[in-house]
C-alpha positions, 0 to 999 in steps of 0.5 A: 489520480491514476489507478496503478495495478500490480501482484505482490505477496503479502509479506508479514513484519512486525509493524504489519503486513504489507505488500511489496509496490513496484514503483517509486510513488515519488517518481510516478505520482511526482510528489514528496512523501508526507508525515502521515504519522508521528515520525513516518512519511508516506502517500495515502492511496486508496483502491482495492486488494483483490477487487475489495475497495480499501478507502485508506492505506499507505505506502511507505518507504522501508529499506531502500523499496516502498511496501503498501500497508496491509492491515488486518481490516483489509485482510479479512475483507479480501479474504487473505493472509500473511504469504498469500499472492493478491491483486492491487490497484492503488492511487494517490488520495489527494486532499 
């Protein structure tokens, strides 16, 4: 799947940090979200978070936008905290 890049800001929540995605996964990628957890749908991707490869995340729906989830593990590798401007790159995972 193709790569898509964008900046955001990674904004902390209280189900995580995430990071605002500029897209409509739906829309670009022409899929339904799927159950990635008990009572969550969403899109697995993979990329990088400040050209640090992540093998897995996810980008999820939350009031009316999508944000891409942004654990700690990625955190510590890029090097970077809640309020912190970063580079993405994300595509779809497909199994």
């Amino acid at each position: 799947m193709k790569l898509t890049k964008f900046k955001a800001e990674i904004l902390p929540g209280h189900k995580g940090d995430a990071v605002e995605v500029p897209f409509n996964p739906m829309e670009a990628w022409g899929m339904q979200p799927r159950p990635i957890w008990r009572g969550r749908k969403g899109y697995p991707v993979s990329g990088t978070l400040n050209r640090v490869p992540f093998e897995e995340s996810f980008i999820v729906p939350r009031s009316k936008k999508f944000f891409l989830i942004i654990d700690k593990d990625m955190q510590r590798a890029a090097g970077v905290n809640a309020g912190d401007s970063v580079s993405v790159s994300v595509a779809l995972k497909v199994e």
